[in-house]
C-alpha positions in Angstrom: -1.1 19.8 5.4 -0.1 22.0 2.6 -2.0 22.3 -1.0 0.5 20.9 -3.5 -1.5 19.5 -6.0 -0.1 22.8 -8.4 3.0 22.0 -7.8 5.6 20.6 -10.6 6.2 16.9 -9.9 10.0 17.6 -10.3 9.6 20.2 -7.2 8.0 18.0 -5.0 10.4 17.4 -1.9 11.5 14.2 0.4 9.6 15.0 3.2 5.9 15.7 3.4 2.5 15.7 5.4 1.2 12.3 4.6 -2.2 14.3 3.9 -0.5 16.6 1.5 -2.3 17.1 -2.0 -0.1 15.1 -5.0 -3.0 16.0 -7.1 -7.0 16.8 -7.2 -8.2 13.3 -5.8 -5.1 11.7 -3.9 -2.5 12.5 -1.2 0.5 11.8 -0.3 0.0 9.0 1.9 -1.5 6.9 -0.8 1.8 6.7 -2.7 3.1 4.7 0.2 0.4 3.3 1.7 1.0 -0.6 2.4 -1.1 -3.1 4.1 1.7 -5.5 4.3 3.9 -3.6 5.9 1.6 -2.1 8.4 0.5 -5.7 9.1 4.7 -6.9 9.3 6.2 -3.3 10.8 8.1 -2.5 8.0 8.7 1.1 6.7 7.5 2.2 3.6 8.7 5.7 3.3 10.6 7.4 0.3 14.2 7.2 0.0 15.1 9.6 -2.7 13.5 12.6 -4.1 13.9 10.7 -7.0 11.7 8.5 -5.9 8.9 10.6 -4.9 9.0 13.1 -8.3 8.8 9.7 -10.3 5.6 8.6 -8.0 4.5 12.0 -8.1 4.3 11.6 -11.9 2.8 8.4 -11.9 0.3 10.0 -9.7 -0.6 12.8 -11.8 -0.6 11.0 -15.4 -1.7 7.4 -14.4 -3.7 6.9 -10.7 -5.7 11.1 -11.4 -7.2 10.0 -14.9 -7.7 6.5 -14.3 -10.0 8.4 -11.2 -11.5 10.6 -13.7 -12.2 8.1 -15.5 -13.6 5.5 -13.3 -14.7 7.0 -9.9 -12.8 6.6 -6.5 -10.1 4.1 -5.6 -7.3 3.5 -4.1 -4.1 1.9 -5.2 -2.9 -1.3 -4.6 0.8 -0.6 -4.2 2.7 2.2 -5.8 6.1 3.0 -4.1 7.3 -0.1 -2.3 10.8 -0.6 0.1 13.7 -2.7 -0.9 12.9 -4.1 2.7 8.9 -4.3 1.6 9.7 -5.5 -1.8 11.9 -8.5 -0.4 8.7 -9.3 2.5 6.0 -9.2 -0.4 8.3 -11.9 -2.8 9.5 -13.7 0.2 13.6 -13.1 -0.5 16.6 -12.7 1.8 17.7 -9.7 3.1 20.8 -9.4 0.8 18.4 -9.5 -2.4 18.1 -6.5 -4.1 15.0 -5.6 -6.5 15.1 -4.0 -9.7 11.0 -3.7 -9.5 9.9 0.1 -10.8 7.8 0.0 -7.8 10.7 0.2 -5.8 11.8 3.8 -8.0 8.3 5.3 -7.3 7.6 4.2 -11.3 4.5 1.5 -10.8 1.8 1.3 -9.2 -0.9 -2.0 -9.2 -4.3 -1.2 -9.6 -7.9 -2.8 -9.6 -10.9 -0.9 -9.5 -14.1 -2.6 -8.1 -16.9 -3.5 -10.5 -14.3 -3.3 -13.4 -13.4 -6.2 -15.5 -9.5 -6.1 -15.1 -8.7 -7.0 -18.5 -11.0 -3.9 -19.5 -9.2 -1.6 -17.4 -6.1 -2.9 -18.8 -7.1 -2.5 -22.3 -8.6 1.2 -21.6 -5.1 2.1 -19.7 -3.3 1.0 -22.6 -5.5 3.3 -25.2 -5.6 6.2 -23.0 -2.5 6.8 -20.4 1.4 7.0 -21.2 3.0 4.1 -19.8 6.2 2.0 -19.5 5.0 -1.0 -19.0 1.1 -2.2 -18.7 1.0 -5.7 -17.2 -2.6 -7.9 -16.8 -0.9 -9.8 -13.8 -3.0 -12.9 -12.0 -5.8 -12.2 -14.2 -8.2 -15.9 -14.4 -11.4 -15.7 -16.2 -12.3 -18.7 -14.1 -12.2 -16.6 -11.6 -14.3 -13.8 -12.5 -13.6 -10.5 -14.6 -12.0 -9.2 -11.3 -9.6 -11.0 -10.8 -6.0 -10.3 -10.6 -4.7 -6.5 -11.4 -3.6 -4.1 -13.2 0.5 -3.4 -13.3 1.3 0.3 -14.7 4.4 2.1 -14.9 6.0 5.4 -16.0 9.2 6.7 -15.9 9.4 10.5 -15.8 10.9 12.3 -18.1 14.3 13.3 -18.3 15.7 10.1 -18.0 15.1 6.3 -20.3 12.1 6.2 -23.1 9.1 4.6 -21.7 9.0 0.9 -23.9 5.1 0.9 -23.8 5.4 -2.4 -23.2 2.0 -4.5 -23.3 2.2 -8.0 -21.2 0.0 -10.4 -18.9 1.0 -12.5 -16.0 -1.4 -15.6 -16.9 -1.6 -19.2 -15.7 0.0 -21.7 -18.3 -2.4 -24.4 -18.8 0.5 -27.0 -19.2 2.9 -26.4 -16.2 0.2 -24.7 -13.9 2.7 -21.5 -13.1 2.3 -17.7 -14.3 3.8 -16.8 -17.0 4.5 -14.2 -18.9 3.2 -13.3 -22.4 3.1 -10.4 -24.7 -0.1 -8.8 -25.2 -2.7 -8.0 -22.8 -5.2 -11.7 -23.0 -6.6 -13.7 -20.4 -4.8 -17.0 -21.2 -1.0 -18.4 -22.2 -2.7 -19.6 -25.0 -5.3 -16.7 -26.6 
């Protein structure tokens, strides 16, 4: 186990001890962590170095001041497998995913006792982001429900869009959608 946490996220290497530092509160392990594929066998590690300097990143500007914000948690998913990716959406081996989670760029997040819509809106005021998506989020349901979608791409490469969206329920056809904004509905 070595103390990176001072390291430059675009020094990080491919290989480390899963209980490595990536910043004051999480390690290494946590970027790849996966109950799915523990559950299913499937491998979860990094590919590219790419890969773990973007979640590295992410890490550092999104998962460390959400925790300083809000208190201890764990991610839901931040770096997932092509061959994780294709188990969690249920496609065939030959399908290929352009999901950011898949470049070490997202991570999903919920954090107990906070209203998800609340965290979303707080994310959006405070962090740099790519993307924030309110995905599976129900009032129905409870302020819980569903999570938090963040991503960040690292610099030296595309803009971040700082794109605001929600993955929501359409009252008509029963089927998430997608809408701009962050809202708890299809039709706020």
């Amino acid at each position: 186990m070595a103390e990176r946490s001072g390291l430059a996220w675009n020094r990080w290497p491919l290989r480390c001890d899963p209980l490595d530092r990536v910043s004051r509160n999480f390690r290494f392990y946590e970027l790849t962590a996966s109950e799915l594929g523990e559950r299913r066998g499937i491998a979860n590690g990094f590919e590219t170095v790419e890969q773990v300097r973007a979640a590295v990143h992410l890490c550092r500007s999104v998962l460390q001041p959400l925790r300083n914000e809000f208190g201890s948690f764990s991610p839901n998913s931040v770096f997932r497998s092509q061959a994780l990716e294709r188990a969690l959406k249920g496609k065939p081996a030959s399908w290929t995913s352009a999901s950011q989670h898949c470049l070490g760029q997202a991570c999903d997040v919920e954090i107990p006792g906070l209203a998800t819509l609340k965290l979303a809106r707080w994310a959006a005021q405070n962090l740099p982001y790519d993307q924030i998506i309110c995905e599976c989020y129900d009032p129905a349901q409870g302020a819980n429900a569903g999570w938090v979608h963040i991503s960040l791409r690292p610099p030296g490469g595309a803009a971040n869009r700082r794109e605001l969206l929600s993955y929501v329920r359409d009252a008509g056809s029963g089927k998430f959608i997608y809408v701009a904004g962050l809202q708890p509905t299809a039709t706020a």
